[in-house]
C-alpha positions in Angstrom: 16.9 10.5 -30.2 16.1 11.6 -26.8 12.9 9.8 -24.8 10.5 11.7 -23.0 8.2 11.1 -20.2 5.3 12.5 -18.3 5.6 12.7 -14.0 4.0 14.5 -11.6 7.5 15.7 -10.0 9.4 15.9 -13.5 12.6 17.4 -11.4 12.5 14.6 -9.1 12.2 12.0 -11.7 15.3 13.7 -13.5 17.8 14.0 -10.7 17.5 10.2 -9.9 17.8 9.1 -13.1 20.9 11.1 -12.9 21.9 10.1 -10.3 21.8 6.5 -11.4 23.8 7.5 -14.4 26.5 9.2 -12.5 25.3 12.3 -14.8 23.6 15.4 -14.3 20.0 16.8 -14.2 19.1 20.0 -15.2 15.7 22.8 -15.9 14.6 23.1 -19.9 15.8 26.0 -21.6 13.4 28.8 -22.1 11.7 26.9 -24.8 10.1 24.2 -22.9 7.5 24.5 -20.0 9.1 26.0 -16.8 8.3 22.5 -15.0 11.0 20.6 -17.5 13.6 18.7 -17.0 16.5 16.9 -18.8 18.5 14.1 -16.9 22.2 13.7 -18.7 24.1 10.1 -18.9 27.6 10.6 -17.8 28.3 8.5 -20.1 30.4 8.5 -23.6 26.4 8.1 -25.7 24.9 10.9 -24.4 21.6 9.7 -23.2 19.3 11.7 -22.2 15.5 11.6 -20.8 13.5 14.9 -20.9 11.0 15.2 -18.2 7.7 17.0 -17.9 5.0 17.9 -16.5 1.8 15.6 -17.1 -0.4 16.8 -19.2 2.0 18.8 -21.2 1.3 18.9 -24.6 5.0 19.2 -26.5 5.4 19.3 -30.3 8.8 18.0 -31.5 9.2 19.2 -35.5 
């Protein structure tokens, strides 16, 4: 299950995350706000933290 978090630099947060995992950060796909991130483990668990914006509302169905 992934864990997300409100920032007020969402890209930011994500590449040093990223960076602390040896992994990757990258933009949302076209289905999340513009201002969204997703910061990749390079790890063998596949952890991930989604970032956004605050006050972003997101429903997760």
């Amino acid at each position: 299950m992934p864990i997300s978090i409100a920032a007020e630099s969402p890209r930011r947060v994500a590449e040093v995350l990223a960076e602390i995992w040896q992994g990757m950060a990258v933009q949302c796909s076209h289905t999340f706000p513009t201002s969204s991130y997703i910061a990749f483990a390079g790890d063998e668990y596949g952890k991930l933290f989604l970032r956004f914006l605050i006050k972003t509302a997101i429903l997760f169905l």
